[in-house]
C-alpha positions, -999 to +999 in steps of 0.1 A: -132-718-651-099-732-638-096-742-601-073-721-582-043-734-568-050-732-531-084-747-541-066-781-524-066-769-492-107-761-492-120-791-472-152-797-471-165-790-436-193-803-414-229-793-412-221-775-379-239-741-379-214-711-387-221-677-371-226-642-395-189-635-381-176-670-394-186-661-430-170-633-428-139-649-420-139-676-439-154-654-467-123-630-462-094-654-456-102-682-485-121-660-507-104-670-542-094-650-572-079-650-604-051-624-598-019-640-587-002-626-554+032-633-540+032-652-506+042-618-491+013-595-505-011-624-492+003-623-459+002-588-460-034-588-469-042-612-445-030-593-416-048-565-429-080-584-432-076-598-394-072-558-384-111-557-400-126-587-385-113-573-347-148-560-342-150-566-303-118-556-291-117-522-272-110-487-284-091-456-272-122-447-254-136-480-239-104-494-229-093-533-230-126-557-234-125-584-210-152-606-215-161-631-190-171-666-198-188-695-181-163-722-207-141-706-238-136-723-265-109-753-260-084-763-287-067-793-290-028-797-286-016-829-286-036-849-261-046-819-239-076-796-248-067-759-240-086-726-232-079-691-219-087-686-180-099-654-172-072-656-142-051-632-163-069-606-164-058-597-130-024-606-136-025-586-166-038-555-165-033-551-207-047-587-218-077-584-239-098-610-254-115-620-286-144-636-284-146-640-325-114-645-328-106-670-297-071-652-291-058-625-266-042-593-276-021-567-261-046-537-259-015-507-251+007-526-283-023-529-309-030-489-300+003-477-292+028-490-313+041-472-338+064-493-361+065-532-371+076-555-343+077-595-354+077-612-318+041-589-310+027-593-342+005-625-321-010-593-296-014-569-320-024-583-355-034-618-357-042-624-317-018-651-299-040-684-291-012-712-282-026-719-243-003-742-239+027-714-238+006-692-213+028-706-183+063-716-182+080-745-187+073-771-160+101-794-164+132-798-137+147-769-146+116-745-150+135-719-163+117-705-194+090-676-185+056-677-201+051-661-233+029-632-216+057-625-189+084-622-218+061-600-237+052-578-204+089-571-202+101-565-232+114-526-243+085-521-272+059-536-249+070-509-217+072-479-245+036-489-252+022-494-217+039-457-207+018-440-233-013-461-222-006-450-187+002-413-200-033-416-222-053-427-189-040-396-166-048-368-194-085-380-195-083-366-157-061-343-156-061-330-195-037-330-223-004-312-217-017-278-237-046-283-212-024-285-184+001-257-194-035-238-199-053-248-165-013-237-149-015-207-164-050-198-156-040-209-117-011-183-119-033-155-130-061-162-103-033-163-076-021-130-092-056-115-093-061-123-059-032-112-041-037-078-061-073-077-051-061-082-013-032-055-022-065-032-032-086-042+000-054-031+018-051+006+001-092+008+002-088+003+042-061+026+047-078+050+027-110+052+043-094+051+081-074+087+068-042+065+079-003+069+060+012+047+037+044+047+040+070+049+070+102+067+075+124+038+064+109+009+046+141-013+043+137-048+059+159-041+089+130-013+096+112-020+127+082+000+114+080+000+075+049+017+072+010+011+077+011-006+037+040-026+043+030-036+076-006-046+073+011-071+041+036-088+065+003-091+090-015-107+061+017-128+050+016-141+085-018-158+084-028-164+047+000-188+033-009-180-003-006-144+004+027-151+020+038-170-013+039-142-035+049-119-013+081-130-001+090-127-037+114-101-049+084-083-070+059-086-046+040-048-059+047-029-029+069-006-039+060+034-032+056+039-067+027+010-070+014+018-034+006+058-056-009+034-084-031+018-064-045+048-049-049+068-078-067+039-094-090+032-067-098+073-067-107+072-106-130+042-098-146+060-074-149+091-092-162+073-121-190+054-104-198+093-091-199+099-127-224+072-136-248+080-109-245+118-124-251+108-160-288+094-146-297+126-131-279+144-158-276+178-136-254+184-103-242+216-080-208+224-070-196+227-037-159+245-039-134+256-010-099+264-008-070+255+015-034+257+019-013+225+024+022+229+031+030+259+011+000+248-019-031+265-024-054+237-029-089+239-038-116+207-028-143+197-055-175+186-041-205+173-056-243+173-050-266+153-066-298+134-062-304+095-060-337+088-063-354+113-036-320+114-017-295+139-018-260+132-013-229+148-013-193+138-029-160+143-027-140+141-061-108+152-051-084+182-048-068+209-077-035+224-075-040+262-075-010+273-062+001+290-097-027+317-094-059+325-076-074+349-093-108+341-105-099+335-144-073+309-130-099+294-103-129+291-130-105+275-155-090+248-132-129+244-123-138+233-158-107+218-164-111+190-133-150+185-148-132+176-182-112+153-168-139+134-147-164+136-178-190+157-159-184+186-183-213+171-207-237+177-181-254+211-168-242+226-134-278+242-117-261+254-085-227+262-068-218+268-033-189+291-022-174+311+006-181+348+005-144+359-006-149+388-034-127+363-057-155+336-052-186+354-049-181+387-068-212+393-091-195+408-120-160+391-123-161+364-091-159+325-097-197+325-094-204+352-122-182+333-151-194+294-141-229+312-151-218+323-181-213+292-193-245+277-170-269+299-169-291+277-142-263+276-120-275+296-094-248+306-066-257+303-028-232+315-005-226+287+021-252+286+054-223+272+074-199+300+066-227+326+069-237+311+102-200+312+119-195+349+104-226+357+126-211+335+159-176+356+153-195+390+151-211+380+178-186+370+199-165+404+192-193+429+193-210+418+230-190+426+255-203+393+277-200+368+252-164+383+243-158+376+281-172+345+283-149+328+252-116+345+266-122+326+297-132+290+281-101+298+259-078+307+292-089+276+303-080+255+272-044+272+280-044+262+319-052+227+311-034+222+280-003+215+306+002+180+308+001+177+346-029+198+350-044+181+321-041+144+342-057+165+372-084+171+352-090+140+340-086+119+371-113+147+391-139+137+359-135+100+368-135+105+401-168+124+398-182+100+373-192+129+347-178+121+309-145+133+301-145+159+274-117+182+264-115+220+261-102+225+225-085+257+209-109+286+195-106+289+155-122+311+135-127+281+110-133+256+126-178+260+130-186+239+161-158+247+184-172+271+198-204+246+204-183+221+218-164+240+241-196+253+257-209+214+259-175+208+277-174+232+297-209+227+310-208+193+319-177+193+333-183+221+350-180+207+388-144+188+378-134+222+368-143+241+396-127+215+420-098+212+402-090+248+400-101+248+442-075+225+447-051+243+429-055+273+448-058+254+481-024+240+477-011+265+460+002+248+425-007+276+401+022+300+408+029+325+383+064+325+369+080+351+390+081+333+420+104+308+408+129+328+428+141+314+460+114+330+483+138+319+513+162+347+503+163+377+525+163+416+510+199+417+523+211+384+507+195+404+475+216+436+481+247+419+486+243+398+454+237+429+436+267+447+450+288+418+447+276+421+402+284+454+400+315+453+416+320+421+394+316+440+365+338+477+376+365+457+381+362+437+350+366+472+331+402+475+328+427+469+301+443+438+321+408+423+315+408+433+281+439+416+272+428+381+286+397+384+267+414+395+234+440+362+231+407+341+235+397+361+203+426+360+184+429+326+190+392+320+178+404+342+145+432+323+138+413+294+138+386+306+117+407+323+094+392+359+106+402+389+099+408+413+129+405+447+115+393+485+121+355+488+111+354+509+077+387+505+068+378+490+036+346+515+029+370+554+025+348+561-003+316+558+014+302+582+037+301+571+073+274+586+097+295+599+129+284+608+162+281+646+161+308+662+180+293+677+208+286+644+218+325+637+226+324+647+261+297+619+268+286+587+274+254+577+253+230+555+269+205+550+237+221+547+203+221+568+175+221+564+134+259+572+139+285+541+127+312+552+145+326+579+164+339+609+155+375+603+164+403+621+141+426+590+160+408+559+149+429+562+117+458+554+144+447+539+169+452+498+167+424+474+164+429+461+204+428+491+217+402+505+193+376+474+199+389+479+239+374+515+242+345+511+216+333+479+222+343+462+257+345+497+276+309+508+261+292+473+269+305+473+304+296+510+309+262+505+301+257+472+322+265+490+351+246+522+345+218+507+340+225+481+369+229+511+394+201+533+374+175+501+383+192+494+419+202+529+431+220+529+464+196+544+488+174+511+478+202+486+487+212+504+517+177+500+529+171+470+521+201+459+540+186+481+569+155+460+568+174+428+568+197+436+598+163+450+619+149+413+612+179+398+627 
């Protein structure tokens, strides 16, 4: 076989022991064959071999290898023998060495670089190993940079480093789908927790029985609302809270504030629901009430849990459209549909004793059987107990007198001043201060409590009222007249009125008084005319005419008098005789009828005899 051309440049080396990683090399670089290349494809080849043989370099993962030796290997240039110092690995935070290869490399250019660049090809394919270019020049000028500062600057070199830099951060803070993911799941837990504290709000309000909303819940409102204001509380002291809040949509709007309570009702009547579905049966408890012009009717529940009964509340139906037992049966069954308890049987239900409720043929109780035939009705022991306290209270004469004077009592001290009284005596007397409340027939323990009240309050009561009477503050309302006036200063008032009002009665008077009401008709656009002018066809009741000859003190079912001149007679003068004549005359009829002259004179008698 024919020797190879490059066959010239084998020289035969020395017995010196070669390493497996030598033969590879020089296996790989001088291996010879008989298919002709172009200097090109060799090179090209031999680049691609050196990217094999880079077997203890670093990886994505690893990062740069930096191995430290006691000596490296020294090469000779010139007169000098050269090595790497591991100095630059601090200097360079990108250097990596070869060990096999004796050469350093550029660890971000060999992974990063993405195109062919022919000044890095020595840190990124073959490995740069001239030690003697590692520093600068040393001459006088000193003004050419190392080869590693020249390569740390250049643009390819930076491009390479950034993503290096980039590549380092995501393996702690994740790739940027990671980071757009762990943003968006931070957004959604802030979300979920300012809606959860947005929940806690409505869930307290709820259970306190306090309103949501205010009058005016504008931002210039002093007092928005208990919602609105318990948020801007919150805002105050929890900065995330505050964050989303201040934000236009911050969910407190009336219409959410309603969504929030009506889903905080269905998970409440829903967990009521599951603790049903265990048992599998449940009574009814129903009762109406009227709400502002509604007829409402309340849905309780009774169940078991275990061995203990309880009792729920699952809201109110709208029964204002009809309450007639069909209507109240249906809306019933309808409400169980809706809350899923309709699967279940009903073994007893609890009314009031209304015949609409309890009627055994067509009442509430008679058609809820129908359908259940274990529901057995019970009419309520509360409602059966107060109807015995009422028929109680009304039938015994002493109990009947006992409750008008706790409730006369409620009405004494329900005045504010009286009320203080009462309350400062109770102090004073170190008892416990309990109020006298109003007596309802529906309301069960007033009646109780009043008693309870009264009793042990019983001394402050009986020295407040003492000292009432001793200093005489509980006048009744008649003797709010002067009691300093005399019977004469009476009689002379009274004389002075109904001489007030005689000389009133005279057409002079009149007139005054009718240019104030034309003047009040012009302005109102009214029309002054005679009354049943514009009824001729209609019959008009008239005073019968033996009645023309006198004055009537007590009306009639006549609408007007019997005159043949009212036809004639002007609207001034008409409303003058029928209307300001007639008033006058019975003021002072009556004024001399209640105050006759033999009483005035006496009483002016009296006064003088004092004098």
């Amino acid at each position: 076989m024919s020797k190879n051309v490059f066959d010239i440049f084998n020289f035969k080396k020395k017995n010196v022991p070669t390493t497996d990683v030598e033969q590879v090399i020089d296996s790989t670089l001088f291996e010879s064959s008989s298919t002709k290349h172009t200097g090109t494809e060799k090179l090209s080849n031999n680049l691609q071999h050196n990217k094999l043989i880079i077997s203890d370099l670093g990886t994505l993962d690893t990062g740069p290898v930096r191995p430290l030796l006691k000596t490296y290997p020294k090469t000779n240039f010139g007169s000098q023998n050269r090595s790497f110092n591991e100095k630059y690995y601090s200097k360079y935070e990108w250097i990596e060495y070869s060990v096999v290869n004796d050469a350093i490399f550029c660890f971000c250019c060999r992974n990063y670089s993405t195109g062919k660049s022919v000044q890095d090809d020595a840190f990124t394919l073959t490995g740069f190993k001239n030690w003697k270019k590692l520093t600068g020049s040393r001459g006088k000028k000193g003004n050419k940079i190392s080869k590693l500062e020249a390569h740390s600057t250049c643009r390819h070199h930076l491009t390479c480093m950034t993503k290096w830099e980039q590549h380092v951060k995501t393996k702690s803070s994740g790739s940027i789908h990671e980071q757009l993911s762990s943003s968006h799941q931070l957004i959604v837990e802030k979300n979920r927790k300012y809606i959860k504290t947005l929940i806690e709000i409505t869930l307290f309000l709820g259970n306190q029985g306090l309103a949501f909303r205010g009058h005016d819940e504008s931002k210039l409102s002093s007092n928005k609302g208990n919602f609105k204001e318990t948020c801007e509380l919150l805002a105050k002291n929890c900065p995330e809270f505050e964050e989303k809040y201040s934000n236009t949509t911050n969910f407190t709007s009336h219409l959410i504030q309603d969504e929030l309570v009506n889903l905080s009702a269905a998970s409440i009547r829903s967990k009521i629901t599951e603790e049903i579905k265990y048992n599998k049966v449940f009574g009814i408890m129903i009762d109406e009430a009227r709400c502002f012009k509604e007829e409402q009717m309340s849905v309780c529940v009774r169940y078991t849990i275990g061995l203990n009964v309880v009792e729920r509340f699952l809201g109110f139906v709208d029964v204002s459209e009809n309450q007639n037992a069909e209507s109240l049966c249906a809306k019933i069954f309808e409400f169980l549909i809706e809350n899923q308890l309709d699967k279940y049987h009903i073994v007893a239900q609890s009314y009031d004793g209304a015949s609409v409720m309890s009627g055994k043929f067509n009442g509430v109780q008679s058609k809820v059987k129908n359908k259940f035939p274990y529901a057995i009705y019970t009419h309520c022991m509360a409602h059966r107990m107060n109807l015995v306290v009422i028929d109680m209270c009304k039938i015994v004469k002493e109990t009947r007198i006992v409750f008008n004077t706790i409730e006369s009592l409620y009405k004494h001290f329900s005045h504010p001043t009286k009320n203080k009284t009462l309350v400062t005596m109770q102090r004073k007397l170190g008892v416990k201060i309990l109020k006298i409340n109003s007596l309802s027939d529906t309301r069960w323990n007033c009646r109780w409590k009043n008693c309870e009240s009264v009793i042990n309050n019983y001394e402050a009561i009986i020295a407040v009222l003492q000292e009432e009477i001793d200093n005489q503050l509980d006048r009744n309302v008649n003797e709010v007249i002067d009691k300093s006036a005399t019977l004469g200063e009476a009689a002379n008032l009274i004389n002075s009125v109904i001489l007030s009002f005689e000389n009133a009665r005279s057409t002079i008077s009149f007139s005054d008084l009718w240019l104030d009401i034309k003047t009040f008709c012009d302005k109102n656009d009214v029309k002054l005319i005679l009354p049943f002018q514009t009824q001729a066809s209609k019959r008009i009741r008239r005073e019968p005419s033996v009645f023309e000859d006198y004055i009537l003190t007590t009306t009639t079912s006549a609408e007007s008098f019997n005159s043949t001149e009212t036809n004639s007679t002007s609207v001034e003068k008409y409303y003058c005789v029928n209307g300001y004549f007639k008033i006058l005359d019975c003021i002072i009829v009556n004024l001399k009828k209640r105050f006759s002259t033999e009483s005035l004179q006496m009483a002016e008698a009296v006064d003088n005899f004092i004098k």
